[in-house]
C-alpha positions in Angstrom: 8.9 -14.0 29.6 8.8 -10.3 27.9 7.6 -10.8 24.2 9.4 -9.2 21.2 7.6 -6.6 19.4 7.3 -8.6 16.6 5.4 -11.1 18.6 2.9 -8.8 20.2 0.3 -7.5 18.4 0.5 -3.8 17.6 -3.6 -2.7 16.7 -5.1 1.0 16.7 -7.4 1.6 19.4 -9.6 3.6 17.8 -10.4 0.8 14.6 -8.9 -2.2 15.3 -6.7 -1.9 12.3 -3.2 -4.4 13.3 0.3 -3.5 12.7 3.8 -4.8 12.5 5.6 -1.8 14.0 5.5 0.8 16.2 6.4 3.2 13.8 3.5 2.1 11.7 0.9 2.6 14.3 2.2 5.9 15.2 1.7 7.0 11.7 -1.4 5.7 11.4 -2.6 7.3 14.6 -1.7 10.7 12.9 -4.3 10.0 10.5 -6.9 9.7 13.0 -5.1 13.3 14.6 -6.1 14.8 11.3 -2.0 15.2 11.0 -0.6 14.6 7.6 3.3 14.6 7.0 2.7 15.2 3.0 -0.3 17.0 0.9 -1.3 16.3 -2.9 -0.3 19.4 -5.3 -3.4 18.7 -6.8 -6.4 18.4 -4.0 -4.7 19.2 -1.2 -5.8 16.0 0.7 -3.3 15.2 3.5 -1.3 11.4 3.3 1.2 10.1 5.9 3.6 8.8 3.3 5.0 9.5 0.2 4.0 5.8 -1.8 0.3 6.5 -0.4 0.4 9.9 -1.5 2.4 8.9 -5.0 -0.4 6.5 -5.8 -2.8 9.0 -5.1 -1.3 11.5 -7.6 -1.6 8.9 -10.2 -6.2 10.0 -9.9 -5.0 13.3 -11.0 -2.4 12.7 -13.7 -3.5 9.5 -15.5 0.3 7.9 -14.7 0.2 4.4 -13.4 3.9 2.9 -13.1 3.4 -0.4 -12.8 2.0 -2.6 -16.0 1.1 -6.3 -16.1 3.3 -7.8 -18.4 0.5 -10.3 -19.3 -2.4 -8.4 -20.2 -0.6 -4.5 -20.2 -3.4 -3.6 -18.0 -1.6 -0.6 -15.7 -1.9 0.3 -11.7 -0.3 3.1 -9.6 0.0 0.6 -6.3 2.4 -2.2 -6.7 0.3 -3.6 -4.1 -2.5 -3.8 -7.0 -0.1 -5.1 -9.6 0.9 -7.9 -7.5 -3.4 -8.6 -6.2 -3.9 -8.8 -10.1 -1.2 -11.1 -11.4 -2.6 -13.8 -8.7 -5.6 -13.9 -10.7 -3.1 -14.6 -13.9 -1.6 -17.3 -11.6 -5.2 -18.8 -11.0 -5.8 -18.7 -14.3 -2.2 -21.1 -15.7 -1.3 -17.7 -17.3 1.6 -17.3 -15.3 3.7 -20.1 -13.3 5.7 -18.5 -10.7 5.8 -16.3 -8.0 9.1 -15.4 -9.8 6.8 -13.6 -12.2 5.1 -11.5 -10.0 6.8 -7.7 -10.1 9.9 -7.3 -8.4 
């Protein structure tokens, strides 16, 4: 029986590092290529995507688009936001994952 991609698992060979698509890995694998599809204004420094890159503007500029609506406490990665208001969660803060940012 041939398994789905979804089913297999997708890892680099190079660090062991899993992913969910093929795409993914074949971005990823750029990054060990040295081959970047976008470049900070700032540094220069090479990302394969714009939301990596985006979040790494926010070093440079200060500007971090996603806030906590509990404690105002601000993050470029919505990745971050969504780590931090777990801890509210632990905490009886918040009660819902329908809290968490959208």
């Amino acid at each position: 029986m041939e398994s789905t991609e979804s089913e297999r698992q997708l890892f680099c060979k190079l660090c062991n590092k899993i992913f969910r698509s093929r795409q993914g890995l074949k971005n990823h694998m750029g990054l060990h290529q040295g081959i970047y599809r976008y470049h900070c204004p700032y540094c220069g420094k090479g990302f394969s995507g714009t939301w990596s890159l985006k979040g790494h503007i926010a070093t440079h500029t200060g500007v971090r688009e996603f806030k906590c609506h509990v404690c105002n406490k601000e993050f470029s990665y919505k990745q971050h936001l969504n780590s931090h208001l777990k801890l509210h969660r632990a905490h009886g803060q918040i009660s819902s994952k329908i809290e968490e940012s959208g």
